[in-house]
C-alpha positions as CSV (number, residue, x, y, z in Angstrom):
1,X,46.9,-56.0,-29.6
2,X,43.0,-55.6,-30.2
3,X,40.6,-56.1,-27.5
4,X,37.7,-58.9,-28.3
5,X,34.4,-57.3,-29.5
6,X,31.3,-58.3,-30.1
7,X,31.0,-58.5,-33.8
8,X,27.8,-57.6,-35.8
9,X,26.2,-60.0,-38.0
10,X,23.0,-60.5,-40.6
11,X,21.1,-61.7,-37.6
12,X,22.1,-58.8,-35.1
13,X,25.0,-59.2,-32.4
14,X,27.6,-62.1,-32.6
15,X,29.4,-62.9,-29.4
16,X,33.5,-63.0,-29.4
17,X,35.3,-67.0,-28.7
18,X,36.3,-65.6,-25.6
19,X,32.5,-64.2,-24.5
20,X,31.2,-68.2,-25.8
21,X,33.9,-69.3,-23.4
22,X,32.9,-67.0,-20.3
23,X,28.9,-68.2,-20.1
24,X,29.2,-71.6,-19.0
25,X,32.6,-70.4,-16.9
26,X,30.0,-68.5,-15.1
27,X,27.2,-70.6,-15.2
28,X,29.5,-73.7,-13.7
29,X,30.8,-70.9,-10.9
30,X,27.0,-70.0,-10.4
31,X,26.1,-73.5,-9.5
32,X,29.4,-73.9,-7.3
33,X,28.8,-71.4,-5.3
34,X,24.6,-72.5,-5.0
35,X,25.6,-76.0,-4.8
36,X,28.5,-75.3,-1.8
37,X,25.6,-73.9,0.5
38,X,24.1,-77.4,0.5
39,X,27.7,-79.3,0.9
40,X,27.7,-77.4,4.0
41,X,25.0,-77.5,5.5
42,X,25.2,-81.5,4.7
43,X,28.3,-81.8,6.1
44,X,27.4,-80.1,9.9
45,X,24.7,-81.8,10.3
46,X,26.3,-85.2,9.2
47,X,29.3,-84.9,11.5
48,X,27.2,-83.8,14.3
49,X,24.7,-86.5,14.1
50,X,27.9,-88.7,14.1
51,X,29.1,-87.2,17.3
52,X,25.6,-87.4,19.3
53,X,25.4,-91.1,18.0
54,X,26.1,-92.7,21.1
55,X,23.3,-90.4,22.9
56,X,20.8,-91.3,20.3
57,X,21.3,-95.1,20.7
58,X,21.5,-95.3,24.2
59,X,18.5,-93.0,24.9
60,X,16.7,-93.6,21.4
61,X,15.7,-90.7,19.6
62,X,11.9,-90.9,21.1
63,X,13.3,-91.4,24.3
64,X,15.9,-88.9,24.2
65,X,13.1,-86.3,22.8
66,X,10.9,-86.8,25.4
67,X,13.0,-87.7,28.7
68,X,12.7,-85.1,31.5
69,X,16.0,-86.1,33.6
70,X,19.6,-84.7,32.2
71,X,22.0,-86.3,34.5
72,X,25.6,-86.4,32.3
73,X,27.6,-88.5,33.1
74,X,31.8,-88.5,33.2
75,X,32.5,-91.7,30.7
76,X,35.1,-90.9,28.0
77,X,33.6,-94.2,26.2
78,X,30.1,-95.0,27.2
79,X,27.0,-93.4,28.2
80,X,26.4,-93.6,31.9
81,X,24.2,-90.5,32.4
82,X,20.7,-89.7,31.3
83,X,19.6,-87.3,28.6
84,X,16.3,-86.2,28.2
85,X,15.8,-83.0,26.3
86,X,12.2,-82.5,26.6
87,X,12.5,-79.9,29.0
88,X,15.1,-78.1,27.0
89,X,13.0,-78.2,23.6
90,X,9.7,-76.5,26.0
91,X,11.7,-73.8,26.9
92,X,12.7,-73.2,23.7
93,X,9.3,-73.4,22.0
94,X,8.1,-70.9,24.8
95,X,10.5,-68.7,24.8
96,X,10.3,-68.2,21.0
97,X,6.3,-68.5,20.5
98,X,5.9,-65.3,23.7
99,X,9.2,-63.6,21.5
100,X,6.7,-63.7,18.6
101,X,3.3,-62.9,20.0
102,X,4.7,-59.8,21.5
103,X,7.0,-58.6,18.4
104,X,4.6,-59.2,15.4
105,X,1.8,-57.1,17.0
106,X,4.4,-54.4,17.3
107,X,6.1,-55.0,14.2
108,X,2.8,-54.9,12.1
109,X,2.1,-51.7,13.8
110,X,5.8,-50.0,13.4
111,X,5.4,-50.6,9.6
112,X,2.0,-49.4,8.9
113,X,3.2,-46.2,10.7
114,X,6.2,-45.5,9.1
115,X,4.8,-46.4,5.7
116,X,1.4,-45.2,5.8
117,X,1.0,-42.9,8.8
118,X,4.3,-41.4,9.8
119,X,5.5,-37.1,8.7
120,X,8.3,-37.6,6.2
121,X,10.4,-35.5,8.9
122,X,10.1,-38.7,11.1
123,X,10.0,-41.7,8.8
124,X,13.9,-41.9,8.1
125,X,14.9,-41.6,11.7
126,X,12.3,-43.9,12.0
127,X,13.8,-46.5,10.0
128,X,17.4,-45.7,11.0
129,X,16.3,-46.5,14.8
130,X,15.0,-49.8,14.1
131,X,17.7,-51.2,12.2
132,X,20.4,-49.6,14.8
133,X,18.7,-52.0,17.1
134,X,19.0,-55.2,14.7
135,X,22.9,-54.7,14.8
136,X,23.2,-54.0,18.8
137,X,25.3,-57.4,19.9
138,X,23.4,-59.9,22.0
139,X,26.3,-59.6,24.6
140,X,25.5,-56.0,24.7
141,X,21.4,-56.8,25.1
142,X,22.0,-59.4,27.8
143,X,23.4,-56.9,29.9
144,X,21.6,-54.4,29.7
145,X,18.6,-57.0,30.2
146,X,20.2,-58.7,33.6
147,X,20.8,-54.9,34.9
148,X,18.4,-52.8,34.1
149,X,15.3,-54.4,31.8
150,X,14.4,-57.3,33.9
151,X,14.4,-54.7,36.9
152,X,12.8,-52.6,36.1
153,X,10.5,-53.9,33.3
154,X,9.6,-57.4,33.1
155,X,10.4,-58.1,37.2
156,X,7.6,-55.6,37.8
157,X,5.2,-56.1,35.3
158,X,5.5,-60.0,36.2
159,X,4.5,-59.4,39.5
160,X,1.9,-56.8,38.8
161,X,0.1,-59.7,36.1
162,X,0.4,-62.6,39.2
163,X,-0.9,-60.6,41.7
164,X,-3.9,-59.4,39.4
165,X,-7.2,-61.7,38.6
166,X,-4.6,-62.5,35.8
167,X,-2.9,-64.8,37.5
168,X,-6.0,-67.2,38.4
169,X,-4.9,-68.5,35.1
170,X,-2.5,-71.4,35.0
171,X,-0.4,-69.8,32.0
172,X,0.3,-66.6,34.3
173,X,0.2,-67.8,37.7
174,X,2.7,-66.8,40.4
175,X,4.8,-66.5,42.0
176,X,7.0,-64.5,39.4
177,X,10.6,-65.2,39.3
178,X,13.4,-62.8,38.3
179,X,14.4,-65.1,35.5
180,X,12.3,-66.5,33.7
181,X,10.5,-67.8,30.6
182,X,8.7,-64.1,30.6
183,X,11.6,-62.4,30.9
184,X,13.8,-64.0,28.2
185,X,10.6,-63.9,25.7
186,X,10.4,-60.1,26.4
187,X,13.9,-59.6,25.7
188,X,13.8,-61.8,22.6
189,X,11.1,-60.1,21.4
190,X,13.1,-56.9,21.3
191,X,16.1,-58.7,19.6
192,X,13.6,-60.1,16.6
193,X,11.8,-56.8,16.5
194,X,13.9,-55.1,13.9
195,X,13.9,-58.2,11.5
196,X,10.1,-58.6,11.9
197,X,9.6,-55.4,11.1
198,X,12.0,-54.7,8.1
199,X,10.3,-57.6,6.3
200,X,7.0,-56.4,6.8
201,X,7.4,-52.8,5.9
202,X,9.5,-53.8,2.9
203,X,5.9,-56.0,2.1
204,X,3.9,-53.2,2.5
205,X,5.6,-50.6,0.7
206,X,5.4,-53.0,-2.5
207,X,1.8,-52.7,-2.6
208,X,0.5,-51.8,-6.1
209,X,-0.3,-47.9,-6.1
210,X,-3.7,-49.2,-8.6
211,X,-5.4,-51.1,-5.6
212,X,-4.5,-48.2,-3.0
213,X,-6.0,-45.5,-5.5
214,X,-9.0,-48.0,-6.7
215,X,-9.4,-48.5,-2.9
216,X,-9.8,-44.5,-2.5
217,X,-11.8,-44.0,-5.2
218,X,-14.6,-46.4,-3.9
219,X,-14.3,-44.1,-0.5
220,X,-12.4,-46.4,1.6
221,X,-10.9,-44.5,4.4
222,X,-7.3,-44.4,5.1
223,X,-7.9,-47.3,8.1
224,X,-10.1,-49.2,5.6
225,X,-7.2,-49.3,3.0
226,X,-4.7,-50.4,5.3
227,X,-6.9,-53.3,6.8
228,X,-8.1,-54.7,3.5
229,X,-5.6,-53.9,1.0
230,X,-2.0,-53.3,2.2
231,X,-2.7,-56.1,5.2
232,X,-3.8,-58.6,3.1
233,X,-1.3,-58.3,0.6
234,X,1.6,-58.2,2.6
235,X,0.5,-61.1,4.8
236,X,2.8,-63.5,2.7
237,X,6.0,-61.1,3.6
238,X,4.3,-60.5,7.5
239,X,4.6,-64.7,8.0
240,X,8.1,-64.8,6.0
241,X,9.0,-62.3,8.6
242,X,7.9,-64.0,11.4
243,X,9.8,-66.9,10.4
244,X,12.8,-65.7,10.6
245,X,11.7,-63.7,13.6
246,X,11.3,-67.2,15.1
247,X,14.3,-68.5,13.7
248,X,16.6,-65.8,15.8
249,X,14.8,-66.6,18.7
250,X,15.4,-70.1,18.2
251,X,19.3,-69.8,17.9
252,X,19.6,-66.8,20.1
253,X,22.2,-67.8,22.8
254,X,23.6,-65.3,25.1
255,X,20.1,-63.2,26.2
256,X,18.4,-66.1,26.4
257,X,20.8,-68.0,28.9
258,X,21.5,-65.1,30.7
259,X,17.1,-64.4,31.2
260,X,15.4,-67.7,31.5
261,X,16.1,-69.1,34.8
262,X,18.6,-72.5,34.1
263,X,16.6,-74.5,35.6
264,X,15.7,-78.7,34.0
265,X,12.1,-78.3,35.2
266,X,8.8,-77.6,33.7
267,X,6.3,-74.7,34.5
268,X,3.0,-74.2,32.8
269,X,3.3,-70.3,34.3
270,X,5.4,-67.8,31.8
271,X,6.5,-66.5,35.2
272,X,8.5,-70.0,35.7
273,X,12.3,-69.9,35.7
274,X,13.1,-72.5,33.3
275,X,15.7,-73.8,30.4
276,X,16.6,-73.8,26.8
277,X,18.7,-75.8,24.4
278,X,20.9,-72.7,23.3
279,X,21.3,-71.6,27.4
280,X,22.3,-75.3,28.2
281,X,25.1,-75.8,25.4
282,X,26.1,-72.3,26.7
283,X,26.0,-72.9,30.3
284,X,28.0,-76.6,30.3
285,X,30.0,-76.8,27.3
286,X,33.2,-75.3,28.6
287,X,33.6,-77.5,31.5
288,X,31.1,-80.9,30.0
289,X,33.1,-84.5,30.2
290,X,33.1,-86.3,26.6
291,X,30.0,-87.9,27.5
292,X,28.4,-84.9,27.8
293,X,29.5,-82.8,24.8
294,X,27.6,-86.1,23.2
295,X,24.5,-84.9,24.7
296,X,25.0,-81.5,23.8
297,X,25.9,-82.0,20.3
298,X,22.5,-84.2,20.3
299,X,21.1,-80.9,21.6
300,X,22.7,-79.3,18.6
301,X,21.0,-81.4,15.9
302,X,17.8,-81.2,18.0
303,X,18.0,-77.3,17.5
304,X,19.3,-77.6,13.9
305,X,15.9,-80.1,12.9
306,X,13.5,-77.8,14.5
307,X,15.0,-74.6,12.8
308,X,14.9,-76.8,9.6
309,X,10.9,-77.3,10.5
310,X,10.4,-73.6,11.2
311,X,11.9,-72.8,7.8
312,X,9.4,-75.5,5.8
313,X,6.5,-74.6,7.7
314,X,7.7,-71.1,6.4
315,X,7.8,-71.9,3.2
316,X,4.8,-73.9,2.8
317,X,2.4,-70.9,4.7
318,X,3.8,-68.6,2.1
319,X,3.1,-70.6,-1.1
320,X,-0.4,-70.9,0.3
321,X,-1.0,-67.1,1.1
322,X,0.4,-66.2,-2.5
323,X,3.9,-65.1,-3.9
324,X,6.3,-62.3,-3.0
325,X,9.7,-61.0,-4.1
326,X,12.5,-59.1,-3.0
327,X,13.9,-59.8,0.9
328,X,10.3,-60.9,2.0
329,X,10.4,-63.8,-0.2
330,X,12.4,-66.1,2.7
């Protein structure tokens, strides 16, 4: 028995029947597999939208978006409560913007050091450290949050900031509560750290050695080449990072309903114990009448539209700032 080969012709290489057979196999299993992705994705958001039908009409989707009492009611057939998710959808959005204002800064500066700045002795360990911390479990970051971090971290330095001229300021007025939206945001902002930051240095280490060196040779300091060169040409990967830094923050469940304070109002103060879409599916799922799981599925496809946003806005902030490749190319 002979094993199929690839015969040589006039013209060079000629493929086997078997090897003309496998191409469009693959190419058919290619777009299968691509194409299953979107069936997927179609098919959650279709059945859910389904589900929280009865929400939506009752409510409307304006109304529901933009109502400030949730009051569920016990009906297994009709909508007797009230939904409004708008203070649900604040939390969210300030939980996840303070996450990101606090990681990027860090992330930006985590990178250039380990890339740029960092002995080769410490640049692995480094490394290693931050993506330990990606993979920690957010069971296992909640805790230690509720017993230790909010303690003796954010508790503190909540207070300190209200009690300071700081706090003449509406955004960081007090009094500071335990749990709150400045707590979750600081413990988010650890969780999307690693992510951030892997992007980012990933961005920068692709930087072409020819503008680093032609950047040298015109006596650009060390500072100067990382501000005008490797900054400005990883800022595509930075915001492609930051997306998905925003897009964990978004769907984070556990830390953030164990941190921000479960409460349906509304504080312009960080320092205000609040809610959050994730933390209210969390907190009322398990023991929610029919009724409500309606309302909480419409929370679901509330959550899934505004990640969908996050992930265009990504996109389109990217194509403007230039192209990338590799993992920074979200």
């Amino acid at each position: 028995m002979t094993t199929p080969t690839l015969d040589k012709g006039p013209g060079g290489l000629r493929a086997s029947g078997k090897g003309r057979l496998a191409d469009p196999l693959f190419r058919w299993a290619v777009v299968v597999a691509a194409t299953s992705v979107l069936v997927i994705l179609a098919v959650m958001m279709g059945r859910t939208t389904v589900s929280a039908w009865p929400i939506f009409q009752a409510e409307g989707v304006w109304g529901f978006l933009t109502g400030r009492e949730w009051s569920t009611g016990q009906s297994r057939s009709e909508v007797t409560g009230s939904y409004g998710a708008l203070p649900f959808i604040y939390g969210t959005v300030v939980i996840s913007v303070l996450a990101v204002v606090i990681a990027v800064p860090l992330a930006l500066g985590i990178a250039l050091f380990t890339n740029e700045l960092a002995p080769w002795w410490l640049r692995k360990p480094l490394v290693y450290a931050i993506d330990t911390l990606a993979m920690v479990p957010s069971i296992v970051i909640a805790i230690v949050a509720v017993f230790f971090f909010i303690p003796v971290v954010t508790d503190p330095m909540g207070r300190f900031i209200a009690d300071s001229p700081l706090g003449a300021l509406p955004l960081l007025s007090g009094p500071a509560q335990r749990a709150s939206y400045w707590s979750a945001g600081l413990v988010l902002s650890i969780m999307i750290l690693p992510i951030i930051t892997a992007v980012t240095r990933e961005t920068f280490a692709n930087t072409p050695p020819d503008e680093r060196n032609a950047a040298y040779a015109m006596g650009a300091t060390r500072w100067e080449v990382m501000r005008w060169v490797i900054i400005p040409r990883g800022f595509p990967g930075m915001v492609g990072g930051t997306m998905l830094g925003i897009g964990r923050a978004l769907g984070e469940t556990i830390v953030v309903a164990f941190t921000v304070g479960s409460s349906q109002r509304m504080g312009t103060s960080l320092f205000f114990g609040g809610d959050a879409v994730t933390a209210v599916i969390f907190n009322t799922f398990a023991t929610a009448s029919p009724e409500a799981i309606w309302g909480l599925l419409a929370l679901g496809v509330t959550l899934f539209v505004m990640t969908m946003l996050v992930n265009v806005l990504a996109r389109l902030i990217v194509m403007r700032a230039g192209r990338v490749s590799g993992d920074a190319a979200v």
